[in-house]
C-alpha positions in Angstrom: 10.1 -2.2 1.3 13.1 0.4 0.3 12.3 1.7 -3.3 15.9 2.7 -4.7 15.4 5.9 -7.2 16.0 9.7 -7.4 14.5 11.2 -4.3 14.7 9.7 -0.5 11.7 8.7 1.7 12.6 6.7 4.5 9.7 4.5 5.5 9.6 1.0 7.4 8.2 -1.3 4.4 9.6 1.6 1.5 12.4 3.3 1.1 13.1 5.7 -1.7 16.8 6.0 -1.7 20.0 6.6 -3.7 22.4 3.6 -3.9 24.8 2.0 -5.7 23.8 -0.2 -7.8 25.8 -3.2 -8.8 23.6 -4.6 -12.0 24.5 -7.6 -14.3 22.8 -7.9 -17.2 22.1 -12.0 -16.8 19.9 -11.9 -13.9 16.5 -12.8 -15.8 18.7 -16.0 -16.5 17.9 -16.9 -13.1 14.3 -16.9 -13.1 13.1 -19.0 -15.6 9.5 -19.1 -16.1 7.5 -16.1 -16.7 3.8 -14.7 -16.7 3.3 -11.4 -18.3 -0.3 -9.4 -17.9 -1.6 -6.0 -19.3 0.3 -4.5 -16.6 3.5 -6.3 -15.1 5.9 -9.0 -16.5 6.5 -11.5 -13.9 9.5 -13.5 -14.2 9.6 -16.5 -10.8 11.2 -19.9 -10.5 8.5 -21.9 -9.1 4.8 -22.5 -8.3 3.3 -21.3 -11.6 -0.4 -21.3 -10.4 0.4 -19.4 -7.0 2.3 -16.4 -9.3 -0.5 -16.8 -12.0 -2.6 -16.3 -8.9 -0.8 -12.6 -8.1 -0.7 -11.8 -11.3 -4.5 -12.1 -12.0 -4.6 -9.7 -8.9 -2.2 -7.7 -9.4 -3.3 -6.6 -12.8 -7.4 -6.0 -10.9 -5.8 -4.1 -8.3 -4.2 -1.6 -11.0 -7.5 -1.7 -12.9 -9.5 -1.0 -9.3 -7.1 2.1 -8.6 -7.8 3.7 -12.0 -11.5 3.2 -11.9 -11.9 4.2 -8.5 -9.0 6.2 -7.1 -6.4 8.2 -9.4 -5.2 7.6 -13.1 -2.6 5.3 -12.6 -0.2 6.3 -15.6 3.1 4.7 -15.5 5.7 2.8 -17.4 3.9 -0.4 -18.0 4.5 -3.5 -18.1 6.4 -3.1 -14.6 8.6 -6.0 -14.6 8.3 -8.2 -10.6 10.9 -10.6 -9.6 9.4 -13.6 -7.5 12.0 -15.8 -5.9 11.1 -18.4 -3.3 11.5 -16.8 -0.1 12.5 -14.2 2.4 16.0 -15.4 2.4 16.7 -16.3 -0.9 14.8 -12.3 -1.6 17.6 -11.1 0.6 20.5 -12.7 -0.7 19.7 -12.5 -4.5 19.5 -8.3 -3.3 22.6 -9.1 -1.9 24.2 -10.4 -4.3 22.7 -8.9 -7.6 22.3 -5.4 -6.9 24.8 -4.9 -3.7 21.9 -3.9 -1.8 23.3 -4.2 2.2 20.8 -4.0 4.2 17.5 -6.3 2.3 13.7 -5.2 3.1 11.5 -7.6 4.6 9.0 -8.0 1.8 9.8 -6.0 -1.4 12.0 -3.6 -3.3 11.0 -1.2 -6.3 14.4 -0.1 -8.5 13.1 3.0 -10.6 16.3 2.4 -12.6 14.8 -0.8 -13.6 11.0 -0.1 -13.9 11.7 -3.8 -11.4 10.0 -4.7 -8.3 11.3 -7.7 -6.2 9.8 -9.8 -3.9 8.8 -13.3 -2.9 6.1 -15.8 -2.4 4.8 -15.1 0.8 4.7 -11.8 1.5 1.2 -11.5 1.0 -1.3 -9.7 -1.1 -1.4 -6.7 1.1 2.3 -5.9 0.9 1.8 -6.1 -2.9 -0.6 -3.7 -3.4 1.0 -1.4 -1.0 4.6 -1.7 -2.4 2.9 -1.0 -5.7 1.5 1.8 -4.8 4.8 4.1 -4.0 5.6 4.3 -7.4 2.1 4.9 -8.7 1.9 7.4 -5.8 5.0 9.3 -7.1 4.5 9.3 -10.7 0.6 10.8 -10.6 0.6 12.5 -7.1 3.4 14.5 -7.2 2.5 17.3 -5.0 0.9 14.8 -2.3 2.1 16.0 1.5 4.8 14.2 3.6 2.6 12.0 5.6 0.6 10.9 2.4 4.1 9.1 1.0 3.1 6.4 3.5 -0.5 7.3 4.3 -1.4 6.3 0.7 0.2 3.8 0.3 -0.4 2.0 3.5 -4.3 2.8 3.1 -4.6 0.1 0.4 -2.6 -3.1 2.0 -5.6 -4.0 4.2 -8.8 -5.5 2.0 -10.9 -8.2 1.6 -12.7 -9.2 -1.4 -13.2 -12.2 -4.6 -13.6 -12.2 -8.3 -17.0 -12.1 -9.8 -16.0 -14.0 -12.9 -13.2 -11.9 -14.4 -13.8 -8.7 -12.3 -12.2 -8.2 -8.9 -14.4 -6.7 -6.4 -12.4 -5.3 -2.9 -13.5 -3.9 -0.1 -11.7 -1.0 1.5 -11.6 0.4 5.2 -10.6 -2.0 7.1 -7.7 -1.5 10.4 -4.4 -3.2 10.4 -4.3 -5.5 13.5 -0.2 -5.1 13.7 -0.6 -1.2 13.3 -3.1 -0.9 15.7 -1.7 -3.0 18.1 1.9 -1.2 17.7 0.0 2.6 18.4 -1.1 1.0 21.9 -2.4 3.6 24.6 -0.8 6.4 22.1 -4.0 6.1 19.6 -6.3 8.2 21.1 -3.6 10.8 21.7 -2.4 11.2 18.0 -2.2 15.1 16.9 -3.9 15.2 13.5 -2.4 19.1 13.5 1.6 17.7 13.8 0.9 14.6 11.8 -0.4 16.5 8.6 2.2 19.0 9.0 4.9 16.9 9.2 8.3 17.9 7.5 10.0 14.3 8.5 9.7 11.0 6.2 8.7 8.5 8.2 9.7 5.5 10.2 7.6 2.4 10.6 5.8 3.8 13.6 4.7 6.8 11.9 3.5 4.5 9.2 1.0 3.5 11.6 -0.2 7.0 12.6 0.0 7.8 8.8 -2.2 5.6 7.9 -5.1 6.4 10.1 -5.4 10.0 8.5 -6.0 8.2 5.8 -8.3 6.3 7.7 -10.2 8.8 9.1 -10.8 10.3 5.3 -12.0 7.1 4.1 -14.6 6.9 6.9 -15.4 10.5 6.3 -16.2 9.5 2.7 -13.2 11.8 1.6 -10.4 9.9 0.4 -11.2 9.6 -3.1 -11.8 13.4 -3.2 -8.8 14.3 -1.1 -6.5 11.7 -3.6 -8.8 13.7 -7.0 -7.3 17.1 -5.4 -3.9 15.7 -5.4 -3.7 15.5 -8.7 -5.3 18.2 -10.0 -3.6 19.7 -7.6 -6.6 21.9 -6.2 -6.5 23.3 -2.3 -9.9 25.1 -3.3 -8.4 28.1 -0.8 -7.5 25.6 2.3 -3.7 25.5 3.2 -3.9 21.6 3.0 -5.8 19.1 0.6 -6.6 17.4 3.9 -8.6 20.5 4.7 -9.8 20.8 1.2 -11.0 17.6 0.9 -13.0 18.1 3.9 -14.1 21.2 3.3 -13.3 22.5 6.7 -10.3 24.3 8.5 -8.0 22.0 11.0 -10.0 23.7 13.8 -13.1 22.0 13.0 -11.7 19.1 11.7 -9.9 18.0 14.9 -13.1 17.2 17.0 -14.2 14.7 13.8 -10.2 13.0 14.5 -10.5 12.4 17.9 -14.2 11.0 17.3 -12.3 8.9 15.4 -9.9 7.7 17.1 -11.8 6.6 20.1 -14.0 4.5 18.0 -11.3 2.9 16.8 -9.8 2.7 20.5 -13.3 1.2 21.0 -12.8 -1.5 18.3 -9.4 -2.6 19.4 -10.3 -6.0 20.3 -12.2 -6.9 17.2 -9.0 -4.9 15.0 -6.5 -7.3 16.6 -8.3 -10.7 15.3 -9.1 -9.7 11.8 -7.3 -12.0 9.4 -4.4 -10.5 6.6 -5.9 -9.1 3.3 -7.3 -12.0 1.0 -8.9 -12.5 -2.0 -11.6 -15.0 -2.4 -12.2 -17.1 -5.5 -16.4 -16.1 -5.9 -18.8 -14.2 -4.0 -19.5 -17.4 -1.7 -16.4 -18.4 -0.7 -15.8 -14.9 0.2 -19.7 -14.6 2.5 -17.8 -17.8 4.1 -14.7 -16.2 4.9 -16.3 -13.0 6.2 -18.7 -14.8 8.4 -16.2 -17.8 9.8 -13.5 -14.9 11.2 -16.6 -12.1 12.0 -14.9 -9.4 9.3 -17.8 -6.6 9.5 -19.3 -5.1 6.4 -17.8 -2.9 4.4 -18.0 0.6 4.9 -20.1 2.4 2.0 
């Protein structure tokens, strides 16, 4: 995703970047129906249960990250452009906003409060696309490695609604990420990674993401994200330490712990099925049990 706005983080699936933008004011014209929540405005041509569909999630994920992760302030509605596909995505970029080289799945214009995207490019990518801005607006003094290792943390979940409530569970490996590390996993340098000066490409996405990882199954995530924005180091040089409550020295035996059980798991990581959101609790116990997900972790 490349977010286009007033600082640059180069990233695989988001860049933050300055551009030039080459707006007309008639776009909307093109996307004539429209489904607005508490949250976004979207505006699509097609398929109006599919995008009512995404909406309805869309506007549980945001609800999910405020209850459970960070206040999520921002400047709501956030208006999403749906068009068909990944072509027509990267030629209506093209063409509307002189954008020359498109993103695969999405694009977030501060300029516009606008995020663009299309059909199929999946739940996941949503919520972590969404997340960069929410990320830089309410975690503002968040480390390098965080501007992907947030974000990238919440695109892989499984859950269902429980009538109008969504319920998601969290902590699960990216098959594509893992699979990209290869034999380099259990070799990854917590020390350089959290220290990082560098904005990342999409390998280090992968890397990023498993310090995130490793706080989750730690059962510091939420605290490490809570000291971000308070923006508390409780006396550590790093809200990765703080949040653990323990120097890099002792931390780095817990990381490699870590990364060998997920070396371990490699085989199961590679066949778990993208993010999805189930329509009840049964259809999801189906799901679960017919592709072997594991339970969640507490």
């Amino acid at each position: 995703m490349k977010i286009l706005g007033l600082k640059r983080i180069s990233c695989c699936l988001c860049l933050l970047i300055s551009v030039f933008v080459a707006h007309s004011e008639n776009f909307l014209e093109q996307f004539p129906l429209r489904e607005k929540t508490t949250y976004f405005d979207f505006r699509y041509k097609q398929h109006p249960e599919k995008i009512k569909a995404i909406a309805r999630f869309a506007d549980g994920f945001i609800q999910i990250v405020n209850r459970d992760f960070f206040k999520a302030d921002f400047d709501y509605p956030i208006r999403v452009l749906v068009l068909e596909d990944r072509e027509s995505f990267q030629r209506f970029l093209r063409q509307q906003f002189g954008v020359t080289d498109p993103p695969n799945f999405g694009i977030f214009l501060f300029r516009y409060n606008l995020f663009a995207t299309y059909e199929e490019s999946g739940l996941g990518t949503f919520a972590h696309e969404i997340m960069h801005p929410l990320v830089e607006r309410n975690l503002k003094d968040r480390p390098i490695w965080a501007i992907e290792g947030i974000p990238t943390f919440f695109e892989k979940f499984y859950g269902h609604w429980q009538d109008d409530t969504l319920v998601v569970h969290w902590g699960y490996e990216n098959p594509w990420r893992i699979d990209m590390l290869g034999t380099n996993l259990t070799r990854l340098d917590l020390r350089r990674i959290a220290s990082t000066t560098q904005t990342p490409g999409e390998y280090r996405e992968s890397d990023r993401r498993l310090v995130s990882m490793f706080l989750w199954k730690q059962h510091k995530f939420k605290r490490f994200l809570e000291l971000i924005q308070k923006e508390q180091k409780k006396g550590y040089d790093s809200y990765l330490e703080a949040a653990m409550e323990m120097p890099m020295d002792r931390i780095a035996p817990l990381w490699q712990e870590f990364l060998n059980s997920v070396a371990d798991q490699r085989n199961d990581i590679l066949h778990l099925p993208p993010s999805a959101i189930l329509p009840d609790a049964s259809a999801y116990q189906e799901f679960v049990t017919a592709y072997g997900i594991p339970p969640p972790d507490k």
